[in-house]
C-alpha positions in Angstrom: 8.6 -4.8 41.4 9.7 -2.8 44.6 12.5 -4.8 45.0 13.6 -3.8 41.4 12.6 -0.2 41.3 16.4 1.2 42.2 18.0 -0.8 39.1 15.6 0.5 36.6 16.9 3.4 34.6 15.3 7.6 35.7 13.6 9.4 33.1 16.0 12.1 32.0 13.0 14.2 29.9 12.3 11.2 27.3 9.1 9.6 27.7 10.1 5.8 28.6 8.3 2.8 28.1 6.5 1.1 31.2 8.9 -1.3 33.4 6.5 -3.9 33.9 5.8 -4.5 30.4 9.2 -4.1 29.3 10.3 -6.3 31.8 7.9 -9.0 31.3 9.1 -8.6 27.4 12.4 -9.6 28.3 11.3 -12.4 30.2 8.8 -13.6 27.0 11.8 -13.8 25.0 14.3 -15.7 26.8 11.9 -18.3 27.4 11.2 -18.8 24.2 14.5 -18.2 22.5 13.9 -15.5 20.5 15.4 -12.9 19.3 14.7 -9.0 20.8 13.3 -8.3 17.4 10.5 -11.1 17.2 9.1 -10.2 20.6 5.5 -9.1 20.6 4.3 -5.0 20.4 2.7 -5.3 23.0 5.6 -5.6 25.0 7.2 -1.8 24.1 10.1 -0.9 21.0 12.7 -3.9 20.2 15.1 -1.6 20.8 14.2 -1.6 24.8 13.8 -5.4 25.3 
């Protein structure tokens, strides 16, 4: 996660949702072919995967 910290987008007053989790959301669904949409809650908003 170091490595990626740089690319990752500053907080600019807006509570964000946590990297990690976000991240690993991303990940969820293209290994399972799914759409942004159908990925768990747990993993933050659609709208951020």
């Amino acid at each position: 996660m170091a490595r990626l910290q740089p690319y990752f987008p500053k907080n600019h007053g807006r509570e964000r949702a946590e990297d990690r989790r976000v991240l690993s959301g991303i990940i969820f669904v293209n290994r399972n072919g799914l759409r942004r949409r159908d990925g768990l809650g747990e993993y933050g908003p659609a709208k951020a995967l």
